[in-house]
C-alpha positions in Angstrom: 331.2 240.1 -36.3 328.2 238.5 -34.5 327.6 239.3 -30.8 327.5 236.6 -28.6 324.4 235.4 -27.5 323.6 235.9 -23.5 322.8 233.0 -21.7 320.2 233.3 -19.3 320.8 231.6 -16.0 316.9 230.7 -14.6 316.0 233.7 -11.9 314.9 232.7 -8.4 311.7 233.3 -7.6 311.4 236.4 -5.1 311.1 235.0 -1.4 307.2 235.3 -0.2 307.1 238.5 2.2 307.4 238.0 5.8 304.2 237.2 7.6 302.8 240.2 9.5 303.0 239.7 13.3 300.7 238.1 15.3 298.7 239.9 18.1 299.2 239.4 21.8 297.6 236.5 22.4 293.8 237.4 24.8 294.4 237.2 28.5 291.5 235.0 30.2 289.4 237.3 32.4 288.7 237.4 35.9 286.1 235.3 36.9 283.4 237.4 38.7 282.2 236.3 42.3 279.4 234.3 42.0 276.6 236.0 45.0 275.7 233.7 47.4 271.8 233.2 47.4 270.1 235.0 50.2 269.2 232.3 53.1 266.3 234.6 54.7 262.9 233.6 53.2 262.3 237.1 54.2 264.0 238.5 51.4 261.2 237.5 48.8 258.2 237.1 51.1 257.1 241.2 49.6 257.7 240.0 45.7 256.2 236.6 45.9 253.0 238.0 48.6 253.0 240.9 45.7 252.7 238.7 42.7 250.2 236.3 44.5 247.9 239.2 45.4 248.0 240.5 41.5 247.3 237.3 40.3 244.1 236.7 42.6 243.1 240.5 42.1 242.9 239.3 38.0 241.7 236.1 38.9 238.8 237.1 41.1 236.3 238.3 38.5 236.5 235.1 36.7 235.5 232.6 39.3 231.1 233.8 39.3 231.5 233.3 35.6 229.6 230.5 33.5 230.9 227.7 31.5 232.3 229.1 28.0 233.7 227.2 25.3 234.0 223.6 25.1 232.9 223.4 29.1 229.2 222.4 28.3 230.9 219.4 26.9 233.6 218.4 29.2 231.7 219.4 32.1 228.1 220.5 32.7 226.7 217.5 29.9 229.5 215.2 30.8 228.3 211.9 32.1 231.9 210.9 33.3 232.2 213.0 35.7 229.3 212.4 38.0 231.0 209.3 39.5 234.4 209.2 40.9 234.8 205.5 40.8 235.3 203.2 39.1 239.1 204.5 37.3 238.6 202.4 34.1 235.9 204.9 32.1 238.6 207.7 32.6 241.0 205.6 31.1 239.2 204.1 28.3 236.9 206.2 27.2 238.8 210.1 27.8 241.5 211.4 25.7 242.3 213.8 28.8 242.0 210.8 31.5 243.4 213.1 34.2 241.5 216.4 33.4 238.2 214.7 33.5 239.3 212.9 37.0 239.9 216.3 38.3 236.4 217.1 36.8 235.3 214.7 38.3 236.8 215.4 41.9 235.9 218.8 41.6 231.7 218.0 40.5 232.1 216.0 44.2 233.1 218.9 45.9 230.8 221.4 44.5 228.3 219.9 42.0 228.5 222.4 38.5 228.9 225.2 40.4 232.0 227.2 39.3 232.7 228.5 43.2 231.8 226.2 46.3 
């Protein structure tokens, strides 16, 4: 006699495993206080009076010294400079209108010397 033959009834698919759990959400932080600034000019007048100091220390060998670079140009050989008026030259015939005005201010003061 033959067997029967099984039926096979479709098989649920397995249910996906459970998610893992989530971590504590982060707590904010404390804000820290913000310092006020310090009111009393006092409190930088030794930093600042330091830094000014090192920087004219540095600075001082530098102001007996000649024209270097492009200064013969600019300056010394510059026929711009030698009149402080009128504006339109500076404008139309510089690429550095401003610099050479300055120049120009500064050869009034002192002539080409590099220290009055």
């Amino acid at each position: 006699m033959a067997r029967p033959k099984r039926v096979q009834t479709p098989q649920r698919p397995a249910a996906p495993p459970p998610p893992p759990p989530r971590a504590p959400a982060p707590q904010p932080r404390a804000q820290r206080p913000v310092a006020a600034p310090p009111t009393d000019w006092r409190t930088h007048a030794l930093p600042i009076a330091t830094i000014a100091i090192a920087a004219a220390g540095l600075y001082w060998p530098s102001l007996h010294g000649a024209f270097v670079y492009d200064d013969p140009n600019a300056i010394s050989q510059s026929a711009l400079i030698h009149h402080l008026t009128p504006l339109t030259p500076f404008l139309t015939l510089s690429t550095r209108p401003l610099t050479d005005y300055s120049y120009a201010l500064n050869y009034a003061i002192a002539g080409l010397a590099t220290w009055p």
